[in-house]
C-alpha positions as YAML, in Angstrom:
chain: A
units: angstrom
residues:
- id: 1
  name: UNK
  ca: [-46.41, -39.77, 70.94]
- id: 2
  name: UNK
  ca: [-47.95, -38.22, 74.39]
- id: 3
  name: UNK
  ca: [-45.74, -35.31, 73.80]
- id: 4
  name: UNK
  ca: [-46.30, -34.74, 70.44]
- id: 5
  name: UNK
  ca: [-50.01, -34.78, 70.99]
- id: 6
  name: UNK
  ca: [-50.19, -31.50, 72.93]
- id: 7
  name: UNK
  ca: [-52.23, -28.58, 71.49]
- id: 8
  name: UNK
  ca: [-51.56, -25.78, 74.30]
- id: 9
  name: UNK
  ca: [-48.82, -25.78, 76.94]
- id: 10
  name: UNK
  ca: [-49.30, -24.75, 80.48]
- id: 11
  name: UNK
  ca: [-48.98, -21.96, 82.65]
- id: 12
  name: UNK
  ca: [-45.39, -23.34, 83.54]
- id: 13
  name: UNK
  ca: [-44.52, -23.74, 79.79]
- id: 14
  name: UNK
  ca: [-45.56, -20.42, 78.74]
- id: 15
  name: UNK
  ca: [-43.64, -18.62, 81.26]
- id: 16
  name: UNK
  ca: [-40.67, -21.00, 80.32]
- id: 17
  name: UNK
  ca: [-41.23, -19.41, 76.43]
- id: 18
  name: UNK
  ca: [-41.35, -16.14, 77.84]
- id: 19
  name: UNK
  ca: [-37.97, -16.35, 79.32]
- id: 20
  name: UNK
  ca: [-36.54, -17.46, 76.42]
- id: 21
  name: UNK
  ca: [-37.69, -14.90, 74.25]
- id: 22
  name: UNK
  ca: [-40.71, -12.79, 72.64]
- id: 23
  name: UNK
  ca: [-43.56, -14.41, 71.03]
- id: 24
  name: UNK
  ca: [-44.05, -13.29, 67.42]
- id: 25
  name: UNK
  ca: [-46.28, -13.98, 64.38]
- id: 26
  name: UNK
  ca: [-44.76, -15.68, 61.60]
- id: 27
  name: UNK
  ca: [-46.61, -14.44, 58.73]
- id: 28
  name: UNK
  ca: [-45.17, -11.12, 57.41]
- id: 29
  name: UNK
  ca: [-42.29, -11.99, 60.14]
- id: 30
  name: UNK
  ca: [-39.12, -10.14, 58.21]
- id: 31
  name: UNK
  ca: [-35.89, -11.53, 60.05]
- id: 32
  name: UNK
  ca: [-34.77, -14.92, 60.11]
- id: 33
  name: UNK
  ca: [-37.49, -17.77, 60.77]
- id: 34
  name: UNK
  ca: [-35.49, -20.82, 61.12]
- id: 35
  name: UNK
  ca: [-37.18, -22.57, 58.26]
- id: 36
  name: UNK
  ca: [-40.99, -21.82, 59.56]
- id: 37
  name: UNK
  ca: [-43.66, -20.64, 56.96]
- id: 38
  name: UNK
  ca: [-44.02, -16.93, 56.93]
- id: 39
  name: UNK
  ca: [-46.04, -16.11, 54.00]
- id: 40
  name: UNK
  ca: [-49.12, -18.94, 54.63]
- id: 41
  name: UNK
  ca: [-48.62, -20.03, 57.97]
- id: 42
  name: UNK
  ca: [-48.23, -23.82, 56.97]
- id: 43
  name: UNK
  ca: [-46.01, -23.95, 59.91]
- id: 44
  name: UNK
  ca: [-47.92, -22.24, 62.71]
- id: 45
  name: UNK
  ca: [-49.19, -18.42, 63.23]
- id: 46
  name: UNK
  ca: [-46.42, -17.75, 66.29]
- id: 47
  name: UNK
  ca: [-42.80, -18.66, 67.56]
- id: 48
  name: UNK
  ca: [-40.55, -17.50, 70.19]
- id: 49
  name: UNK
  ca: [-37.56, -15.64, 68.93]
- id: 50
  name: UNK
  ca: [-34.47, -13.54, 70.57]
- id: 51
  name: UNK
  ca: [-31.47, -12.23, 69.15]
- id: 52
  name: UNK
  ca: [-28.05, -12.26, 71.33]
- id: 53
  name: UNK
  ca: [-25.29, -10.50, 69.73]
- id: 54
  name: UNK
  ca: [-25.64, -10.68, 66.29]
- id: 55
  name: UNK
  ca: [-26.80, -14.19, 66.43]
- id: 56
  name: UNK
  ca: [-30.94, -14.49, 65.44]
- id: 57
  name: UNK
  ca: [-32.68, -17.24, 67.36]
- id: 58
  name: UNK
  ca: [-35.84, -18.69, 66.33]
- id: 59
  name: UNK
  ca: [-37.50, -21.37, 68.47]
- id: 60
  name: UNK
  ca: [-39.49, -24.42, 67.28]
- id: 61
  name: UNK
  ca: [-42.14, -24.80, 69.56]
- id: 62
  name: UNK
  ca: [-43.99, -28.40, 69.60]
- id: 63
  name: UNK
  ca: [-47.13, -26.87, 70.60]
- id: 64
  name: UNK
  ca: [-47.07, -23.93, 68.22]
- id: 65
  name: UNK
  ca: [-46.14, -26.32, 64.75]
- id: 66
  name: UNK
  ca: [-49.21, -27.58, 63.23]
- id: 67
  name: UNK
  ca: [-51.36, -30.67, 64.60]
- id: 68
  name: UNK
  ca: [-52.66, -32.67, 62.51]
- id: 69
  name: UNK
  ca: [-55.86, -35.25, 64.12]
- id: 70
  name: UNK
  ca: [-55.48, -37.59, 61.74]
- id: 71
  name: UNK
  ca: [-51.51, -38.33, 62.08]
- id: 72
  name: UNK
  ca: [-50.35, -40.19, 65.78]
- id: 73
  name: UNK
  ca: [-47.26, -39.67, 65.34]
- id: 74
  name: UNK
  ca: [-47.25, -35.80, 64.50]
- id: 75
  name: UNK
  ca: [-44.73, -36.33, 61.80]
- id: 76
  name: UNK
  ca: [-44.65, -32.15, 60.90]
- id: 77
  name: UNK
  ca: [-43.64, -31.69, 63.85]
- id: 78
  name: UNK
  ca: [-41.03, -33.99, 64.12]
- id: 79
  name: UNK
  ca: [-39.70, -32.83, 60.94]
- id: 80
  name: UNK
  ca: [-39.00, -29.40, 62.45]
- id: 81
  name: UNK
  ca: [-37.56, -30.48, 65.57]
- id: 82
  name: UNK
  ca: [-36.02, -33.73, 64.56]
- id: 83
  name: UNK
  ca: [-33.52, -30.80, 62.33]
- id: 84
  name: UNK
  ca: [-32.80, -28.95, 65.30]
- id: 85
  name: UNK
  ca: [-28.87, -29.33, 66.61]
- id: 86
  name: UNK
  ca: [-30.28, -28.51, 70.09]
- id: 87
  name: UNK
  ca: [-33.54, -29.64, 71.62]
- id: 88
  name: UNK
  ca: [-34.97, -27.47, 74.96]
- id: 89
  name: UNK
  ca: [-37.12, -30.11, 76.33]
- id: 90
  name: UNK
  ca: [-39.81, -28.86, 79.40]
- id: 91
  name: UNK
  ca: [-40.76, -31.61, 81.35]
- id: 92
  name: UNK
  ca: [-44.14, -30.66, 83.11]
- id: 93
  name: UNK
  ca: [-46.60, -32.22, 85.14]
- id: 94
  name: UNK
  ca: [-46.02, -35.80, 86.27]
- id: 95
  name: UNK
  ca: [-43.73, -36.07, 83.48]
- id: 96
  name: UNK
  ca: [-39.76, -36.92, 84.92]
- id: 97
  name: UNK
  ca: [-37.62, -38.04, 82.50]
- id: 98
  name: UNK
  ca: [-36.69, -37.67, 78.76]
- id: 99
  name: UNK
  ca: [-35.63, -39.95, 76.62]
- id: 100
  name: UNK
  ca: [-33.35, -38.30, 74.14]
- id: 101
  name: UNK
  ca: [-34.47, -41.30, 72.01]
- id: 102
  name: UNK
  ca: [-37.81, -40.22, 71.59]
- id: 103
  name: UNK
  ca: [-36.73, -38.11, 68.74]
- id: 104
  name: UNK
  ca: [-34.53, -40.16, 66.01]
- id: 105
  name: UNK
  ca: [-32.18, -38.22, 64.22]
- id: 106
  name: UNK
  ca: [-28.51, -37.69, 62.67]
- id: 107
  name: UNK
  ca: [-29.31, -33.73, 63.51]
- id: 108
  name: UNK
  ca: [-30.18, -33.38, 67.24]
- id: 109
  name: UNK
  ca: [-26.87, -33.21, 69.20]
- id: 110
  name: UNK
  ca: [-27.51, -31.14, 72.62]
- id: 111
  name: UNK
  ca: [-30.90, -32.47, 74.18]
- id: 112
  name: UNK
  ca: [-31.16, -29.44, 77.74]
- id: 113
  name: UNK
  ca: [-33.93, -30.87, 79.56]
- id: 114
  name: UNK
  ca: [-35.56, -28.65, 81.90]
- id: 115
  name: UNK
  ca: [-38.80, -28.09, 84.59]
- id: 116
  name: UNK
  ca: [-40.24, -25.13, 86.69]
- id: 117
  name: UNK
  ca: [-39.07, -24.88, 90.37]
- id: 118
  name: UNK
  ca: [-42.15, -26.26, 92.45]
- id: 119
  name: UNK
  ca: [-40.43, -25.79, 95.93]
- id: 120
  name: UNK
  ca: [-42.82, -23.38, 97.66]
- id: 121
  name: UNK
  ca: [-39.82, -21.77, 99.50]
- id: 122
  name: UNK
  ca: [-37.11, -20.99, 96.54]
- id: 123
  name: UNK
  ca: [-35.52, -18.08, 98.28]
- id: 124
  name: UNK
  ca: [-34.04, -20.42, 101.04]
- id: 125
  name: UNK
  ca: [-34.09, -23.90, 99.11]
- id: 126
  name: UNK
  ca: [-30.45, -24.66, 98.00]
- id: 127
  name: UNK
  ca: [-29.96, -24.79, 94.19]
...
């Protein structure tokens, strides 16, 4: 529920986003949307999205779906990502470990779990 809970990601996590793509607003958004709300934002005002060959990639970010105060367990957002065949998930902080049951669903398959480098020296620091 911790995870679900977060409104803004950090410095870390938003340079994470950039790498995987370019931040764009949903409403008016023209290509494909992977599901998300373009016309009334019900789904969030931004995503991440990149193309690679001809293959459009849209990004459901946790922080960027709606929250909701009055729902723990942030059940629009688990909608969206709980239909996703591959979850990207960015462990941060003290945070070490995923539990790819955190999430239940027939639909998630590939679960990538991934943090930012915090060794100072990363130019000599074996990888």
């Amino acid at each position: 529920e911790d995870m679900f809970g977060n409104e803004v990601g950090s410095p870390a996590f938003e340079e994470f986003l950039s790498i995987l793509g370019d931040k764009v607003t949903l409403k008016g958004w023209e290509r494909f949307a992977g599901g998300l709300d373009v016309n009334n934002n019900m789904t969030g005002t931004h995503t991440y999205y990149n193309k690679w060959n001809d293959f459009e990639i849209v990004f459901h970010v946790s922080t960027m779906l709606p929250f909701q105060n009055d729902d723990r367990q942030q059940l629009e957002r688990k909608r969206h990502l709980g239909n996703d065949i591959v979850l990207i998930v960015f462990l941060d902080g003290n945070c070490s470990s995923y539990s790819p049951d955190t999430i239940k669903s027939h639909f998630n398959h590939v679960v990538c779990v991934v943090s930012a480098d915090t060794r100072k020296d990363k130019k000599n620091s074996k990888k």
